[in-house]
N, C-alpha and C positions, 0 to 999 in steps of 0.2 A: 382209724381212731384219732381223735384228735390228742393233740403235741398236750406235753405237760413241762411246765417249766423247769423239772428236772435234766430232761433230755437235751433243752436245747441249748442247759446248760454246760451239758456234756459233750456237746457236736466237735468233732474236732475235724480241720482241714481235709480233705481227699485232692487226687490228684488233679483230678475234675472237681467241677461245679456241682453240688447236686439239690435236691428241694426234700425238704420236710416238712408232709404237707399236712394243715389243720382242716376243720372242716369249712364247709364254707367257702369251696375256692381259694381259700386263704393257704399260703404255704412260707415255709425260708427256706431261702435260697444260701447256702455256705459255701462261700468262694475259696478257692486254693490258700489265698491269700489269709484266708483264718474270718476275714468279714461277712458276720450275716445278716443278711437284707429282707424285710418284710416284703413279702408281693403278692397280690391278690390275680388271679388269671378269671375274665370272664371272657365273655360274648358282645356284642353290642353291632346292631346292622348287620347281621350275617358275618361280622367278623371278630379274629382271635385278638384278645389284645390282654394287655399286663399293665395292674397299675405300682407302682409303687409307695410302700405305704411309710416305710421308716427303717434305721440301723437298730439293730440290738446289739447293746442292753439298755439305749437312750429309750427304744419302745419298748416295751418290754410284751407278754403275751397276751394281758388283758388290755393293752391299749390297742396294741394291734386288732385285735378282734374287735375294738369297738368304731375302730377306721373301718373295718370290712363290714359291719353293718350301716356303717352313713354310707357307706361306697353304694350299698345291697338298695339302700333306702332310695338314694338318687338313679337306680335302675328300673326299679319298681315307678319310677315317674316316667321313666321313658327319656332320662337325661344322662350321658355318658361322661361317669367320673374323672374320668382323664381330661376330658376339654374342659368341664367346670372347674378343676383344676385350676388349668391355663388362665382360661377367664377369671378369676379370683386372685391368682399372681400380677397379673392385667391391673386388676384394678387397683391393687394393692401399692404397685410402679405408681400410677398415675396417680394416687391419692397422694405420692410422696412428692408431687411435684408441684401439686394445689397447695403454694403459700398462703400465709395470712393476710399478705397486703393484695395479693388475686382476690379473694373472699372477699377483702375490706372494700375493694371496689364493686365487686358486683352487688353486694348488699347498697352500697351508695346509691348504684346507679337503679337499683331494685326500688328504695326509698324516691330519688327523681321524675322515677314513671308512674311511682303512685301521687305523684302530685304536692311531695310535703313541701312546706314554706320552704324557702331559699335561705333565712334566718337560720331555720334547723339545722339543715343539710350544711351549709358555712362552720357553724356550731361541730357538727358532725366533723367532719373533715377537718377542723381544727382538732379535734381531741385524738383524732385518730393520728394525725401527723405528731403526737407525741411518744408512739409508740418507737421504741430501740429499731434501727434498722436491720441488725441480726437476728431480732424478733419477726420482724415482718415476712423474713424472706427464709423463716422455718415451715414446713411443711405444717397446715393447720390442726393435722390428727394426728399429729405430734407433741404438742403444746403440752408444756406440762405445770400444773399448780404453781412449782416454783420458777418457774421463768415468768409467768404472769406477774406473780409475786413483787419478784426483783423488779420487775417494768414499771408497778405502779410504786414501790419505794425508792426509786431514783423521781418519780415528780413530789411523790409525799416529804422526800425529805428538803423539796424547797420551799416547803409547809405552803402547798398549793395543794388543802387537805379534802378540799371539797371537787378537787378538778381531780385528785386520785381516787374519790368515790367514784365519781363519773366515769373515768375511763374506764373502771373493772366492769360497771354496765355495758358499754359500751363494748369492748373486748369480748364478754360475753354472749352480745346480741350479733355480733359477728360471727363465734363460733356455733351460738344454735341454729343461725341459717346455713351453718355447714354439713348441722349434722341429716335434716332432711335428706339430701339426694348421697347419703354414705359419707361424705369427705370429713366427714369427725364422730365420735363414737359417744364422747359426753362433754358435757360444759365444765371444765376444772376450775372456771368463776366460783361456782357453787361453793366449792370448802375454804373460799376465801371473805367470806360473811366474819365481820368482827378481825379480821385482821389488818384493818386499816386503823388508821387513828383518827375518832370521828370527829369530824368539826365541829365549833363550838356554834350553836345555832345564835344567832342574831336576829331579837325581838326588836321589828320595827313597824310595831301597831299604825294603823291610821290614823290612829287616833290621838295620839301624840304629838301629830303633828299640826304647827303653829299656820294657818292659815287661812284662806278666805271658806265660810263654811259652806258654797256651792264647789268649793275646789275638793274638800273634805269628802264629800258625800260622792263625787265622781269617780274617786278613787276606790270607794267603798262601796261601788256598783259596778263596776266595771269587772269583778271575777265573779258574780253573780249573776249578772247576765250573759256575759260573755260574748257583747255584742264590739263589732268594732268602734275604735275610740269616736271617731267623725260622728259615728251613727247616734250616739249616746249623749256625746256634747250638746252637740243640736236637735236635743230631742224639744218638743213639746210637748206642753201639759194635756194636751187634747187628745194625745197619741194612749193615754193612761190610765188604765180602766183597774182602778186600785178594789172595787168591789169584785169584779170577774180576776181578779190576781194576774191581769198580763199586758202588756204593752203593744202599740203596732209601731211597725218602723215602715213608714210609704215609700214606696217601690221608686220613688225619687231619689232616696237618700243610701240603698241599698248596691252592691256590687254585681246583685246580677237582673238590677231593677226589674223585680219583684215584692207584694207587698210578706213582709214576715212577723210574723207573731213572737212573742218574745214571755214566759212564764215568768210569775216574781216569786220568788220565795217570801218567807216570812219575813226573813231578815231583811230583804231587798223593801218592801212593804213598810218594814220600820225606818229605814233610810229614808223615803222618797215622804213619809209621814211628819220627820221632822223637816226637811227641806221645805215642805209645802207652806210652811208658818213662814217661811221668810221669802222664796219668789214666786210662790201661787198668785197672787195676785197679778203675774206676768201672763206672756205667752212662753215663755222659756224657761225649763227646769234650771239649767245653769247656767244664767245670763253672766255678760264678764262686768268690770267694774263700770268702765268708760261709758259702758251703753247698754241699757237693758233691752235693746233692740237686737244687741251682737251676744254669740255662744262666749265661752271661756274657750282663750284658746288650748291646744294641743300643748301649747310650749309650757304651759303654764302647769299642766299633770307632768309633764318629764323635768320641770326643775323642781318640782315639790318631791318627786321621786329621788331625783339626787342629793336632796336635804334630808332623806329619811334614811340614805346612807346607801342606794340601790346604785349598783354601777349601771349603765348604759349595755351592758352584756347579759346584766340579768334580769333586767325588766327594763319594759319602755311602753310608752304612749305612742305610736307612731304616728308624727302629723298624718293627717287623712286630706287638707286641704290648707294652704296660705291663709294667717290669719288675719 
């Protein structure tokens, strides 16, 4: 018959060991000593074996019996409770050994081999190196809301309010490539949305800005098309099929010389509409001053940039060629 939690609250020591047994395999075992121990007795490979399920009164009767059917469930698979066990203690070890700053590289090194810019990845590795060193070298599936917390409020409070946004992404995108292959359970970024103190956003339209109106208009195409700077400076009017909405860039001018097609949007369309009233008459969309033979150089979008108040870390023109 199986055990009722009356009895087993009654069990009192014997001089020996003995079992009071449930159904199910399942029994307790009441040692001399007065402690009684959950145990499950099957079978598995032709042989006897015993798993151990918990002390009572920490288990008490209905847990135990719901251990001896995961036990019953993993046998029915053809998997023997004791070693899965093992292997679950296993992993449990070694997940506590997988730090953050382990994670934080091989996500780096993951990010390398898919090819991201060198810019990024520098970026990267910069934000990440502001992490606490007692932080890094905690176990990743450990991590808890508030030690994140505390990490990003030691850079917020040297009102580097935008780089403590940053890093909770960042921190975050580390621990969700952990949780993939087990080594973290959930992202504790998540319940930190609004607890930062968000930066003041800083409007610095294109428009605003005091300049030559071929410099104007490069700046104001250059995130619509999204072509490199070189590419775009020295485009020409011929390459510009304003009726079909799209541009070519000749397999001359291009990185992996071939020729590429380039979409305008509307907006892009209204840019290159008002430009045309002032160098269409040329061969060059954005001729520079000295020569309407020569592009605008490079240098000339990244110091109009740094007049619109953009540091060199967070936006740039990157020369593409000597001008």
């Amino acid at each position: 018959m199986p055990l009722a939690d009356v009895e087993i609250k009654k069990a009192k020591s014997a001089f020996q060991p003995y079992k009071m047994r449930d159904e199910g395999w399942l029994f307790l075992l009441v040692k001399p000593s007065g402690s009684k121990l959950w145990q499950m007795g099957y079978r598995f490979a032709g042989k006897e074996k015993t798993l151990s399920i918990g002390i009572y009164p920490s288990v008490l009767l209905k847990d135990a019996r719901a251990k001896r059917d995961e036990a019953m469930a993993l046998l029915a698979k053809g998997i023997d409770p004791s070693q899965q066990r093992k292997i679950e203690k296993q992993e449990r070890v070694s997940a506590a050994g997988i730090t953050f700053k382990i994670v934080a590289a091989e996500y780096q090194d993951k990010l390398r081999r898919e090819g991201r810019a060198p810019a990024m990845l520098n970026k990267l590795k910069w934000l990440l190196s502001l992490v606490p060193p007692k932080f890094g070298e905690r176990p990743i599936g450990q991590i808890s809301t508030v030690e994140i917390l505390a990490a990003l409020k030691s850079v917020e409070a040297r009102e580097n309010l935008g780089t403590a946004k940053r890093l909770r992404a960042t921190v975050g995108a580390v621990i969700r490539y952990a949780i993939a292959p087990g080594r973290a359970e959930t992202d504790p970024t998540l319940a930190l949305k609004g607890a930062l103190v968000a930066p003041k956003a800083k409007h610095r339209a294109v428009e605003a800005l005091d300049g030559q109106p071929e410099t104007v208009a490069a700046l104001k195409l250059l995130p619509l098309v999204f072509t490199r700077p070189g590419e775009l400076r020295m485009a020409e009017w011929s390459e510009f099929d304003l009726d079909r909405r799209v541009s070519t860039i000749p397999a001359s001018r291009t990185k992996m010389r071939r020729e590429h097609l380039v979409p305008l949007a509307s907006q892009a369309l209204t840019v290159l509409a008002d430009l045309k009233d002032i160098t269409g008459g040329g061969r060059l969309v954005f001729p520079g001053i000295r020569s309407k033979e020569r592009p605008i150089c490079e240098n000339t979008l990244n110091a109009s940039l740094r007049r619109m108040g953009f540091r060199q870390d967070e936006v740039s023109a990157r020369p593409h060629q000597p001008c």
